[in-house]
C-alpha positions as CSV (number, residue, x, y, z in Angstrom):
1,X,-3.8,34.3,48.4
2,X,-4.3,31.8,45.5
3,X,-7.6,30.9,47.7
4,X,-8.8,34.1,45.9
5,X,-7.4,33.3,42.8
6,X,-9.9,32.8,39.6
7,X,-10.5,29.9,38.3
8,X,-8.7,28.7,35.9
9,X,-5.0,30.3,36.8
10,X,-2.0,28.2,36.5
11,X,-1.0,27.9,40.2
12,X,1.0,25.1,39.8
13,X,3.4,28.2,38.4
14,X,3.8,29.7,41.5
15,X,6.4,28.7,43.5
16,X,8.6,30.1,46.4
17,X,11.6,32.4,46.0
18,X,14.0,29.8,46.4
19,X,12.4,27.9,43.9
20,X,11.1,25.1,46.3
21,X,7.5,24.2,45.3
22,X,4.8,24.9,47.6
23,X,2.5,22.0,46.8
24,X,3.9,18.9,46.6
25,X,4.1,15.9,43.7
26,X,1.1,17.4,41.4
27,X,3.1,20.7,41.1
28,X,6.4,19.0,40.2
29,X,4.7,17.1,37.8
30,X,2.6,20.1,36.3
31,X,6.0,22.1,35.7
32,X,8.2,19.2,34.6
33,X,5.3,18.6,31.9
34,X,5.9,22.2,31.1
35,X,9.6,21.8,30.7
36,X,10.5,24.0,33.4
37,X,14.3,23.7,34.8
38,X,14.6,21.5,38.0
39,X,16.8,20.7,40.1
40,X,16.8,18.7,43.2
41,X,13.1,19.3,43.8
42,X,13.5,23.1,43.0
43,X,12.9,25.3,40.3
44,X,16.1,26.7,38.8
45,X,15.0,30.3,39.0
46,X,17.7,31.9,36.7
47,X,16.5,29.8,34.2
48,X,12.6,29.4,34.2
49,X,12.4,33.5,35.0
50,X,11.0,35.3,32.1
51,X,13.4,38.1,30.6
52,X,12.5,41.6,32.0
53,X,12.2,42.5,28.2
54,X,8.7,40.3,28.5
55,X,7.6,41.3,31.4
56,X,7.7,44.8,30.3
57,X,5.3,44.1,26.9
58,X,3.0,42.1,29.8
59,X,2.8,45.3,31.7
60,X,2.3,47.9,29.1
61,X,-1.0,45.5,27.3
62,X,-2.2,46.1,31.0
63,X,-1.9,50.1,31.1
């Protein structure tokens, strides 16, 4: 999928469900740069997840 992606997207943001990362030691150092919450090698998803509040305003400049 991210194969297909366009240049220039932040994949390093994209992680699995559990919060495990995907691609190794240059995505954990991409997030922890970006200040996302880790733990244990994992994203804490509670935490880094944006509010549904934002995702709503994302959506609707889409329509």
């Amino acid at each position: 999928m991210l194969a297909a992606a366009p240049p220039g997207l932040p994949w390093w943001r994209v992680v699995r469900a559990d919060g495990s990362l995907a691609r190794g030691e240059e995505q954990r150092r991409r997030l922890a740069a970006e200040g996302t919450p880790m733990r244990d090698g994992r994203v804490l998803m509670a935490a880094a997840r944006l509010p549904a509040e934002a995702l709503s305003v994302l959506t609707a400049d889409r329509i």
